[in-house]
Chimera marker file (.cmm) of the C-alpha trace (Angstrom):
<marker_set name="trace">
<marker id="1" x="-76.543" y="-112.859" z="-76.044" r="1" g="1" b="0" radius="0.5"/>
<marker id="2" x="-76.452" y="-116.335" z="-75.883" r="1" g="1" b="0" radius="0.5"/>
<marker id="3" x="-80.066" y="-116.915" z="-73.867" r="1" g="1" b="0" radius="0.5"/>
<marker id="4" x="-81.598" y="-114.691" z="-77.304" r="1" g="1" b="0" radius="0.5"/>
<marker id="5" x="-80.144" y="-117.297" z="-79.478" r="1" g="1" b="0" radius="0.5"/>
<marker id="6" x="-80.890" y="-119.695" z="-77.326" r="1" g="1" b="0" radius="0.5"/>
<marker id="7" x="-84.316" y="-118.627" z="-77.337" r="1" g="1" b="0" radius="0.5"/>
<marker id="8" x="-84.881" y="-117.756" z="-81.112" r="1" g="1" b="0" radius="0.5"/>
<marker id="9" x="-83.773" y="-121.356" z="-81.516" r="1" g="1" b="0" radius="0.5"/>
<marker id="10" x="-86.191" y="-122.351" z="-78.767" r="1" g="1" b="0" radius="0.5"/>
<marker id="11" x="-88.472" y="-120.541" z="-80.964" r="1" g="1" b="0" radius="0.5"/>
<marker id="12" x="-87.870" y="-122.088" z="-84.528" r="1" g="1" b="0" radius="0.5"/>
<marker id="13" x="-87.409" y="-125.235" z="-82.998" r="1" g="1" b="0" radius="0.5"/>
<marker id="14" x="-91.295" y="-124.941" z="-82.171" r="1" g="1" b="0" radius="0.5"/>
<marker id="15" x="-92.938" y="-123.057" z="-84.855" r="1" g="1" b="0" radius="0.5"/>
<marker id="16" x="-91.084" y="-125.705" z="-87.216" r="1" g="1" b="0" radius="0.5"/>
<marker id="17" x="-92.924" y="-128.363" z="-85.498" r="1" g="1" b="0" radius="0.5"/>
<marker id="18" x="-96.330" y="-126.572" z="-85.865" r="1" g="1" b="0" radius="0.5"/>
<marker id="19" x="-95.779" y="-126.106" z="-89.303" r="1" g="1" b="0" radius="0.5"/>
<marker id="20" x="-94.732" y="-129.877" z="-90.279" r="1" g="1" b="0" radius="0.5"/>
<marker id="21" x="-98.485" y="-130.589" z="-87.707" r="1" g="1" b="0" radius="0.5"/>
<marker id="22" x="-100.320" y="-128.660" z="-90.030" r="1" g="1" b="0" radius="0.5"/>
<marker id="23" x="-98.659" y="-129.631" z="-93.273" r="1" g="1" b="0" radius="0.5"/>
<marker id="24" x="-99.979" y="-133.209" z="-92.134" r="1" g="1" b="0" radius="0.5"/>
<marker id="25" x="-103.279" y="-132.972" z="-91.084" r="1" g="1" b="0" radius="0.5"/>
<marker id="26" x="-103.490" y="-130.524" z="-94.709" r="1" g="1" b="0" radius="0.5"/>
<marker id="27" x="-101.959" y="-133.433" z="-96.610" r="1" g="1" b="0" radius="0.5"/>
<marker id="28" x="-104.754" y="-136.148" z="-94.636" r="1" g="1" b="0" radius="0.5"/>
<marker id="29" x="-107.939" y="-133.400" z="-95.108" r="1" g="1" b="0" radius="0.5"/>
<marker id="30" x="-106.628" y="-133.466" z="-98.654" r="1" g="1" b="0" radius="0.5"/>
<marker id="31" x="-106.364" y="-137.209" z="-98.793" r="1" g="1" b="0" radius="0.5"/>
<marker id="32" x="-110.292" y="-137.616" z="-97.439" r="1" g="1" b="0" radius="0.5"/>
<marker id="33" x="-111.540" y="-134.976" z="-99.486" r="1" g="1" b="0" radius="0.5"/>
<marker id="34" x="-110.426" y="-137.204" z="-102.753" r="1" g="1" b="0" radius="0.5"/>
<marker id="35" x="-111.797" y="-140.338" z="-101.254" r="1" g="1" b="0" radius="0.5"/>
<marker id="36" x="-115.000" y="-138.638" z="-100.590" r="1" g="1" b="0" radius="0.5"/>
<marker id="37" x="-115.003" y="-137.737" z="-104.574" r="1" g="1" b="0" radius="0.5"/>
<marker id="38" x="-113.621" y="-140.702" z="-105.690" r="1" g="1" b="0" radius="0.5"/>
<marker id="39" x="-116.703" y="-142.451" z="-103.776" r="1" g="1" b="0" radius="0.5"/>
<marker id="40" x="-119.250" y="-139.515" z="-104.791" r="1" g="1" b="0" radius="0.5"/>
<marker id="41" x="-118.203" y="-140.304" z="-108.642" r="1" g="1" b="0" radius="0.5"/>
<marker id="42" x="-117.763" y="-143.938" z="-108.009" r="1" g="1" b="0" radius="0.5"/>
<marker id="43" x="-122.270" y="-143.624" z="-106.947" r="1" g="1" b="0" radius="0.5"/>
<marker id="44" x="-122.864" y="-140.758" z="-109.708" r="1" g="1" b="0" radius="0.5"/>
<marker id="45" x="-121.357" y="-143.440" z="-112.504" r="1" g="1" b="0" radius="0.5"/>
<marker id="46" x="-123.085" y="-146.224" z="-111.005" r="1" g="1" b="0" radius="0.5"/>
<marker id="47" x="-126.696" y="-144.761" z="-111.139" r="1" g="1" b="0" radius="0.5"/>
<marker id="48" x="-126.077" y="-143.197" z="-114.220" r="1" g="1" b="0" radius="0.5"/>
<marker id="49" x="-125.183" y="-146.700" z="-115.968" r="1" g="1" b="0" radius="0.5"/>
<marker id="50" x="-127.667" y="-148.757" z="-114.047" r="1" g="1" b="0" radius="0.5"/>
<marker id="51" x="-130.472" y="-146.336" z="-114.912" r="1" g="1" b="0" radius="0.5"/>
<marker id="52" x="-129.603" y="-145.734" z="-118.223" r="1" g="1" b="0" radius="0.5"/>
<marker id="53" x="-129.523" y="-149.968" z="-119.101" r="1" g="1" b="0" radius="0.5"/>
<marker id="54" x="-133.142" y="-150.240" z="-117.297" r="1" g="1" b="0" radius="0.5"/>
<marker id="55" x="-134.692" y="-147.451" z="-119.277" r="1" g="1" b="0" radius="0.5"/>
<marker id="56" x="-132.931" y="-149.305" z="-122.558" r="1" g="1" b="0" radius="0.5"/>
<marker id="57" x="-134.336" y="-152.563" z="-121.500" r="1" g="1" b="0" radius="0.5"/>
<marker id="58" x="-137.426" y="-151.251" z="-120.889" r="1" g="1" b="0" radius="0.5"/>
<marker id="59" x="-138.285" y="-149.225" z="-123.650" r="1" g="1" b="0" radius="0.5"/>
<marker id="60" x="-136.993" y="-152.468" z="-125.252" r="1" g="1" b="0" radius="0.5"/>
<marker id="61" x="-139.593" y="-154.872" z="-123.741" r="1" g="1" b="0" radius="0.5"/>
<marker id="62" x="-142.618" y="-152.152" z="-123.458" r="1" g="1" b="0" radius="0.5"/>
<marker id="63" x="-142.224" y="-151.600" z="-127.428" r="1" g="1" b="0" radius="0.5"/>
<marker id="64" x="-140.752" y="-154.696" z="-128.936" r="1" g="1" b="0" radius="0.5"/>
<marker id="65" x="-140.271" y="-154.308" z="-132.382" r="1" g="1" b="0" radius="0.5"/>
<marker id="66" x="-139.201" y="-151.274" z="-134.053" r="1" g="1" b="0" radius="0.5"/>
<marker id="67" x="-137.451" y="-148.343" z="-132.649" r="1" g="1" b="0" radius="0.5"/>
<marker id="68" x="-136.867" y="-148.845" z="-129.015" r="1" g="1" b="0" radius="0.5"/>
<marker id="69" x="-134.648" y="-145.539" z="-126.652" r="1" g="1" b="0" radius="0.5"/>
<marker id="70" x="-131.090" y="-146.268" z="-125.863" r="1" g="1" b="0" radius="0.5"/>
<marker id="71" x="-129.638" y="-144.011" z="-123.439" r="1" g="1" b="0" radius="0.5"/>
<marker id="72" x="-126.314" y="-143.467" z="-124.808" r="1" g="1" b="0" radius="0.5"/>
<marker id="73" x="-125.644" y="-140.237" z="-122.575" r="1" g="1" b="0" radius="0.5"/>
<marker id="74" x="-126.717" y="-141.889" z="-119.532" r="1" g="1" b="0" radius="0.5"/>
<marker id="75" x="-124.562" y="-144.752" z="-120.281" r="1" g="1" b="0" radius="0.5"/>
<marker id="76" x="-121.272" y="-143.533" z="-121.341" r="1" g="1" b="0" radius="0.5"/>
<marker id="77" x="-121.583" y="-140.471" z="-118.364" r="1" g="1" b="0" radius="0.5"/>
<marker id="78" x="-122.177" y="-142.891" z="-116.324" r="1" g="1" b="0" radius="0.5"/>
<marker id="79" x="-119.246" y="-144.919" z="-117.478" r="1" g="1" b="0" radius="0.5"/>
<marker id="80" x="-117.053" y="-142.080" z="-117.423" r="1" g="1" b="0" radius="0.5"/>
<marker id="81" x="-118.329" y="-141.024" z="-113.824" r="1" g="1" b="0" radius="0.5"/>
<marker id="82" x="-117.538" y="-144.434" z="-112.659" r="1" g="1" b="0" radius="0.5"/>
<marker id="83" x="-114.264" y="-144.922" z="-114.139" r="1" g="1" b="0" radius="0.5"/>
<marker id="84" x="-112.870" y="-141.816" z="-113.123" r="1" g="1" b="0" radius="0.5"/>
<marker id="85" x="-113.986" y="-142.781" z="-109.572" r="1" g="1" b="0" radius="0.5"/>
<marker id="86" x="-111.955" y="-146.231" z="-109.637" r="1" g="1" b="0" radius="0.5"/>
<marker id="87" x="-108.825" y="-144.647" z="-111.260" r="1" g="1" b="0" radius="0.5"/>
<marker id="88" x="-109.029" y="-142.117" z="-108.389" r="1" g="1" b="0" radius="0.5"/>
<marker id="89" x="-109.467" y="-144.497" z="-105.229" r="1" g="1" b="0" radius="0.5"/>
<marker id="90" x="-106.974" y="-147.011" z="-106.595" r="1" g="1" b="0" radius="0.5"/>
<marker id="91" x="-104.522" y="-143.942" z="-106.893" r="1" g="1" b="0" radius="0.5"/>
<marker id="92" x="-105.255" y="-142.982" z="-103.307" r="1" g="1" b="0" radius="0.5"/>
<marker id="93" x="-104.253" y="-146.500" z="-102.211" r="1" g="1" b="0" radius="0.5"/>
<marker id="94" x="-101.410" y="-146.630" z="-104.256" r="1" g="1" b="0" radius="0.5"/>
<marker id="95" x="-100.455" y="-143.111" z="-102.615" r="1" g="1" b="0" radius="0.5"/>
<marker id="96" x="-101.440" y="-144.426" z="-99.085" r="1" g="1" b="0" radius="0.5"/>
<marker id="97" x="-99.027" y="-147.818" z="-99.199" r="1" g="1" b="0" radius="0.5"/>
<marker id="98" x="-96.012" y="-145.857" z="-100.336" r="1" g="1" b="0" radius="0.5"/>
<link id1="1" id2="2" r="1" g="1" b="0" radius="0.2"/>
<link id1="2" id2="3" r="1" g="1" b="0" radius="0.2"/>
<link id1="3" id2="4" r="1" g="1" b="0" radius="0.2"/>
<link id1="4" id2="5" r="1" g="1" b="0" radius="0.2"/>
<link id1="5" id2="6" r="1" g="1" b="0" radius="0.2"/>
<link id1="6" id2="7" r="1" g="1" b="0" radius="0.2"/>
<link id1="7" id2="8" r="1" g="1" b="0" radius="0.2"/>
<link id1="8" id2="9" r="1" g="1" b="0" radius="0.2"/>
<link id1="9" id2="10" r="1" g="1" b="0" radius="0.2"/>
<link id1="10" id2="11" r="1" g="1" b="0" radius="0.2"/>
<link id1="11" id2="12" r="1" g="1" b="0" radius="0.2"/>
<link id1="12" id2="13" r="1" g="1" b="0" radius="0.2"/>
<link id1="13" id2="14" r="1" g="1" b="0" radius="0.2"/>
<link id1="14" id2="15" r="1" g="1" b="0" radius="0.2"/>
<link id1="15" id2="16" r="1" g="1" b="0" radius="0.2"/>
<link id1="16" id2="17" r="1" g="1" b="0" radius="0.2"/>
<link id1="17" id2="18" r="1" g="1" b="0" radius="0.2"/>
<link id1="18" id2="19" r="1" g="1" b="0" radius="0.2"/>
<link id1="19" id2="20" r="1" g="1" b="0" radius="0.2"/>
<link id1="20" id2="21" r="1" g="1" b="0" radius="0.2"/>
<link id1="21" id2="22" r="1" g="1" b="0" radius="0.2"/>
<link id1="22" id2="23" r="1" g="1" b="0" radius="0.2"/>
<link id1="23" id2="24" r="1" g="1" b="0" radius="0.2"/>
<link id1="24" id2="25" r="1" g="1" b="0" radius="0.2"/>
<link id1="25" id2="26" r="1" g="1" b="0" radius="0.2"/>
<link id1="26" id2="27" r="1" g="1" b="0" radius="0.2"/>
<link id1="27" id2="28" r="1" g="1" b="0" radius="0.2"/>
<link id1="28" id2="29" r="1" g="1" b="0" radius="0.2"/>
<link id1="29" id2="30" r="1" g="1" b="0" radius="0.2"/>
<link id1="30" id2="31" r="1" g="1" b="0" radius="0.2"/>
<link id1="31" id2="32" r="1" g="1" b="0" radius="0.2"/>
<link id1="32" id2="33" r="1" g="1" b="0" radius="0.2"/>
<link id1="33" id2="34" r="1" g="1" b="0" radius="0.2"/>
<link id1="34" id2="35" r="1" g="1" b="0" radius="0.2"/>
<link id1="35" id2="36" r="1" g="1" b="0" radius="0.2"/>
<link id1="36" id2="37" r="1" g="1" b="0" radius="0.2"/>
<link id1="37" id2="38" r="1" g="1" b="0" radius="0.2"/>
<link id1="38" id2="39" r="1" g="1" b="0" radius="0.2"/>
<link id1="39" id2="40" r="1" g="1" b="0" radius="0.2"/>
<link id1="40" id2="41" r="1" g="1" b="0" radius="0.2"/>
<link id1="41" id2="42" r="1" g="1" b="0" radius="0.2"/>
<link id1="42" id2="43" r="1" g="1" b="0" radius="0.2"/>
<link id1="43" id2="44" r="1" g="1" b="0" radius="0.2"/>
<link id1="44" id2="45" r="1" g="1" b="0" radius="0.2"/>
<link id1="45" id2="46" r="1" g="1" b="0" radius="0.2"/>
<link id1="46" id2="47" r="1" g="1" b="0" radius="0.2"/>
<link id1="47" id2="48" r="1" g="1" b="0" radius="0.2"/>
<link id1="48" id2="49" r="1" g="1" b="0" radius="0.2"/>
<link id1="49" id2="50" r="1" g="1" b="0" radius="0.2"/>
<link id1="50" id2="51" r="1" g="1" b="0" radius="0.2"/>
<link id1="51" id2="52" r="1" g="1" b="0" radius="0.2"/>
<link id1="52" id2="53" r="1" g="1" b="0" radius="0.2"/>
<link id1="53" id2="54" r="1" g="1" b="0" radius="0.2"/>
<link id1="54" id2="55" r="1" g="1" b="0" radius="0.2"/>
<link id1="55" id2="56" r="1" g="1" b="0" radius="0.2"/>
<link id1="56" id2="57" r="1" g="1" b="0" radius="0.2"/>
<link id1="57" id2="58" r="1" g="1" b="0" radius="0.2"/>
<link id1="58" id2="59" r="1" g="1" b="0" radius="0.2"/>
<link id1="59" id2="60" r="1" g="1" b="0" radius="0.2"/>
<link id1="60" id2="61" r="1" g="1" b="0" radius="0.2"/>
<link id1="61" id2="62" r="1" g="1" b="0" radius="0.2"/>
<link id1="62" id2="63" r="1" g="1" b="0" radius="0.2"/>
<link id1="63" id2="64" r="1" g="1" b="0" radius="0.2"/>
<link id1="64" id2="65" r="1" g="1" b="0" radius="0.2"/>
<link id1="65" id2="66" r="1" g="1" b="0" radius="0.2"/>
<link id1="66" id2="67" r="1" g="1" b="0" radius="0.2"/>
<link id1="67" id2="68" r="1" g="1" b="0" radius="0.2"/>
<link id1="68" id2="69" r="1" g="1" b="0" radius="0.2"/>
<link id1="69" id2="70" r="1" g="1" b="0" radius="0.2"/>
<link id1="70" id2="71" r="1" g="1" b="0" radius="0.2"/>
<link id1="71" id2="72" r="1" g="1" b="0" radius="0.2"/>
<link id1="72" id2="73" r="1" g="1" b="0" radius="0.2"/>
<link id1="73" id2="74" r="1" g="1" b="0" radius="0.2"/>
<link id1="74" id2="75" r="1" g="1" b="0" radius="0.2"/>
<link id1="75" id2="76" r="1" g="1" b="0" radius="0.2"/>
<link id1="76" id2="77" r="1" g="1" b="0" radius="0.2"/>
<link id1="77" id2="78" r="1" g="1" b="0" radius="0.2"/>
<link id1="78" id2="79" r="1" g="1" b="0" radius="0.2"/>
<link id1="79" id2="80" r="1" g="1" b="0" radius="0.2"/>
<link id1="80" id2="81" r="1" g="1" b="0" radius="0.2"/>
<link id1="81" id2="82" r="1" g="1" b="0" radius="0.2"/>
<link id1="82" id2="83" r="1" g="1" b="0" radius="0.2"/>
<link id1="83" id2="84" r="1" g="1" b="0" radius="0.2"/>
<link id1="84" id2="85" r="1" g="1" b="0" radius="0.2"/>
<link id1="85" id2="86" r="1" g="1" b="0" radius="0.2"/>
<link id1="86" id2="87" r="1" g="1" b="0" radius="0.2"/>
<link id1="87" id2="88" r="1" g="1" b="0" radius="0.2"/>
<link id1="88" id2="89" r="1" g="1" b="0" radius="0.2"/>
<link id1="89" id2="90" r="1" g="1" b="0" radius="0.2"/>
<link id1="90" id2="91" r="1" g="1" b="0" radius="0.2"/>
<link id1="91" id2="92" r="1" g="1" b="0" radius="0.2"/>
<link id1="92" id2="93" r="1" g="1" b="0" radius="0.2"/>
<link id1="93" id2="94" r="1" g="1" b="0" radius="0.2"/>
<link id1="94" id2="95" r="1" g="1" b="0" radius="0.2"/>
<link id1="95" id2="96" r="1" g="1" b="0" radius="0.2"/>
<link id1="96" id2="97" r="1" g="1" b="0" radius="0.2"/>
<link id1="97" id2="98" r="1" g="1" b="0" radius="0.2"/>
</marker_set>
């Protein structure tokens, strides 16, 4: 009797440590996956804004006076793209150093 509960133990003992291995490398696949968004939205805003202030400027300069295009979508997408991207990463570090 005492070898069975000596090897259910045995047993627990080891399928408790696979679990808490998985539960890690979940918790770090989880972590990347969010950096790689926070980085993907991070580019997405900054094309977006950068774009969208050259086609102003330009439709600026190429007609001069009068009514000119200002890309509001591009611009404030792209400034929501991008900030949600930095408020993202800086959580991630703020996660990773505590």
């Amino acid at each position: 009797m005492l070898r069975e509960k000596n090897a259910i133990e045995t047993e627990l003992d080891r399928l408790a440590d696979r679990f808490y291995h998985d539960y890690l490398f979940l918790q770090k696949e989880k972590r990347k996956q969010r950096r790689q968004k926070a980085e993907q939205n991070i580019m997405i805003g900054s094309v977006l804004l950068i774009g969208g202030f050259i086609l102003t400027v330009l439709s600026y300069i190429l007609i001069g006076t009068g009514t000119y295009i200002l890309c509001i979508g591009a611009l404030v997408s792209g400034a929501i793209y991008l900030g949600t991207g930095l408020i993202e990463k800086n959580d991630l570090k703020r996660d990773s150093t505590s």
